[in-house]
C-alpha positions in Angstrom: -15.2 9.6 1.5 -16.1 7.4 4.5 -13.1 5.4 5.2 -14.0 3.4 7.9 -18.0 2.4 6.2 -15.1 1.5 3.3 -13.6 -1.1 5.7 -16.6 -3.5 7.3 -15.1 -7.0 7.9 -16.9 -9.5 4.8 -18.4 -12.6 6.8 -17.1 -15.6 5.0 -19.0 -18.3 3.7 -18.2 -21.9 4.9 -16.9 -22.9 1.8 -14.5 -19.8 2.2 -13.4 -20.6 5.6 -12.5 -24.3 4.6 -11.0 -22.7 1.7 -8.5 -20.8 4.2 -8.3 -23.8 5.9 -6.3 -25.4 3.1 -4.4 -22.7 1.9 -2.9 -22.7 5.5 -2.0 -26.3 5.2 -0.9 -25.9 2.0 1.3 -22.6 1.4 4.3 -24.0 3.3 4.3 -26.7 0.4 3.9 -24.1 -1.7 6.6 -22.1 -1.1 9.7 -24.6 -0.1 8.6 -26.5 -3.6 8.0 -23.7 -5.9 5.2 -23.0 -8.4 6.6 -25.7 -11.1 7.9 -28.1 -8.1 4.8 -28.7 -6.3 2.4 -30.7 -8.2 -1.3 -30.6 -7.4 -0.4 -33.8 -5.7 1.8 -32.9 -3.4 -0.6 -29.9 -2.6 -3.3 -32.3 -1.8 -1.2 -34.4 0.5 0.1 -31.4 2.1 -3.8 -30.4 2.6 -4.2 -34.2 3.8 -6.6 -34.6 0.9 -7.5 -36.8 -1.8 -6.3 -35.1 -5.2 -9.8 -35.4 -6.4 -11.7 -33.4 -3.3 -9.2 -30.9 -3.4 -9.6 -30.0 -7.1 -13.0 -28.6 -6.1 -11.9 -26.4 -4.1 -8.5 -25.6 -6.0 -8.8 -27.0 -9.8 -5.1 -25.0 -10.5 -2.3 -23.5 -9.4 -3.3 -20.2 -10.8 -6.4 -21.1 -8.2 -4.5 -21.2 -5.1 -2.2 -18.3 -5.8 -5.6 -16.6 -6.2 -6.9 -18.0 -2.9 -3.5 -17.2 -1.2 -3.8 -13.5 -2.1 -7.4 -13.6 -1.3 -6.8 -14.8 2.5 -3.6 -11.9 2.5 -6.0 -9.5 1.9 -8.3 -10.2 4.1 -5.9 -10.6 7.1 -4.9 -6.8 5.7 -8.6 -5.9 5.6 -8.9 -6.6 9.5 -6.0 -4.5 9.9 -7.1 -1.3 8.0 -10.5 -1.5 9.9 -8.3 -1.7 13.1 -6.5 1.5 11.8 -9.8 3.4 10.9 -11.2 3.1 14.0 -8.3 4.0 16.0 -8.5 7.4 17.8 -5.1 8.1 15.7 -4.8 6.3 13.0 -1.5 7.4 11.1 0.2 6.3 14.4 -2.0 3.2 14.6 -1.0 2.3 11.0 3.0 2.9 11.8 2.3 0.7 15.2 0.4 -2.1 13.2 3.3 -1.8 10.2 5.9 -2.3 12.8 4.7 -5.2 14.2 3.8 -7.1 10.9 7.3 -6.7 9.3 9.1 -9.0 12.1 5.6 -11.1 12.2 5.8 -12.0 8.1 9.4 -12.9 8.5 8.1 -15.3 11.6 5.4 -17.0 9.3 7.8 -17.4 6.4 5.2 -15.2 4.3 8.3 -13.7 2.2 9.0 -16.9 0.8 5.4 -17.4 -0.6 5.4 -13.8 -1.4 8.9 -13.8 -3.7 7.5 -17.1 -5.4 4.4 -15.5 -6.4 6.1 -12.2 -7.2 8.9 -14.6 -9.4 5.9 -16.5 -11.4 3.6 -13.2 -12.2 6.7 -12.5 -14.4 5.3 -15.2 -16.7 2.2 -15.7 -16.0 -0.5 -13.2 -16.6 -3.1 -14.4 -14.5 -0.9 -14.8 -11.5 0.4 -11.3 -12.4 -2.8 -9.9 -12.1 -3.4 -11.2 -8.5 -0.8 -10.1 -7.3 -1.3 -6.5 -9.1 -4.4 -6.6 -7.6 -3.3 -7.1 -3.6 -0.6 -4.6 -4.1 -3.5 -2.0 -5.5 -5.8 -2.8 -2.4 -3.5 -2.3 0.1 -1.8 0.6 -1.6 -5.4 2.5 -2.0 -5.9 1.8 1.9 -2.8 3.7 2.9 -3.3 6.5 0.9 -7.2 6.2 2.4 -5.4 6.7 6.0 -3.3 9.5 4.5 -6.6 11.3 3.2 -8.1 11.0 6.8 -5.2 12.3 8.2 -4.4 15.3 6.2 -7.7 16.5 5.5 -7.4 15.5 1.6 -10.4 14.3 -0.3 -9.5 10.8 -1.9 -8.4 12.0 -5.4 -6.6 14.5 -3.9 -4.3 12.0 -2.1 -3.9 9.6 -4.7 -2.6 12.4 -6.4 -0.2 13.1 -4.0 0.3 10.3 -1.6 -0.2 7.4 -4.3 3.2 6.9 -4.7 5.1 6.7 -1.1 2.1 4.5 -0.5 3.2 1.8 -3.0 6.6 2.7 -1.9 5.7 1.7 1.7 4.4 -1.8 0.2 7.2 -2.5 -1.8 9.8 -2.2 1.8 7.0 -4.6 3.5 7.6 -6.9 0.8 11.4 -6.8 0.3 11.6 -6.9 4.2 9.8 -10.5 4.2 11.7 -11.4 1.2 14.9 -11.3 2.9 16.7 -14.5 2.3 18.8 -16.8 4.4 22.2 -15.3 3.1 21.2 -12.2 4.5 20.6 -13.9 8.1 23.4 -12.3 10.0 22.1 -8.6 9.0 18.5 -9.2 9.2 17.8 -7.1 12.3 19.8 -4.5 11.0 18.2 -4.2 7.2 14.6 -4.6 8.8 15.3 -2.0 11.3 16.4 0.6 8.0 13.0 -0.8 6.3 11.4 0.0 9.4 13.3 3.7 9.6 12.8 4.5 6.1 8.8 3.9 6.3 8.9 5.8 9.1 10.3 8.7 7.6 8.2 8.4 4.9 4.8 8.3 7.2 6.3 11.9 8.6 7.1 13.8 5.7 2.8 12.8 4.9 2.2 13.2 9.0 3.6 16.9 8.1 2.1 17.7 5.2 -0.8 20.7 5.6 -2.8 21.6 2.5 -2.3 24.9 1.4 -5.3 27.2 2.5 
């Protein structure tokens, strides 16, 4: 497998850039107000939009949860192809990793992320999104653990798959850390931080047999 001819940035259309235009507007609305609090209304004013023009971009909720983990994606995309073309890219992964956990906390992405994470429990369709994000990105580590350890791709999704969905569920919880935990924030994101990194050695360490 070629990882890095797996990782070319997608140029987006203009519709797809005003598209992330308005989820960037609108995500903060999104996420103080909840997926039942926020109507489309407020999601439009938030966007400083009529309700009608911003139903063709975003005719449901379901829609901008969608677009939301669409524009995550590709902000993770840009990453990996960072990572891939690194002279080291295990270490350029851990680098990249530590700098994004402080960096969603920063950008209140948690908040969005524990919303959307609380209404895929009922909804299938928003379940499915988010399913798919946390497949993409888990698929990309374990590309960066094939690279590094020689593996072909099967071989470590067979044996990687799992600490790398493991490393995206810490990511996650870190950003979701609430305001009652505010006085140990530091110190549970730096034992996120420590426990990924132990986990990216034990695969930094790992040599095929043969």
């Amino acid at each position: 497998m070629n990882q890095t001819a797996d990782h070319q940035p997608t140029p987006l259309l203009a519709s797809e850039k005003r598209s992330a235009e308005i989820l960037d507007k609108v995500k903060v609305a999104f996420a103080e107000k909840g997926f039942d609090g926020a109507s489309m209304q407020d999601l439009a004013r938030a966007a400083g939009m009529s309700v009608g023009n911003f139903y063709r971009y975003f005719p449901s909720k379901a829609s901008i949860v969608e677009g939301l983990v669409a524009v995550d994606l590709a902000d993770m995309e840009h990453d990996f192809i960072e990572v891939f073309s690194a002279p080291n890219p295990m270490q350029r992964l851990r680098e990249l990793i530590h700098l994004r956990i402080p960096m969603h906390r920063e950008n209140h992405d948690g908040r969005l992320w524990a919303e959307i994470t609380a209404v895929a429990l009922r909804k299938p369709e928003i379940a499915a999104s988010a399913c798919k994000m946390e497949s993409c990105v888990s698929r990309s580590l374990t590309a960066v653990f094939s690279l590094h350890t020689g593996l072909s791709m099967p071989e470590a999704e067979a044996r990687f798959a799992t600490q790398a969905s493991f490393i995206v569920m810490l990511i996650k919880s870190a950003a979701m850390i609430g305001p009652h935990n505010c006085a140990d924030h530091d110190a549970l994101c730096a034992m996120v931080i420590n426990t990924i990194d132990k986990t990216l050695n034990e695969i930094s360490s790992f040599r095929p047999k043969g």
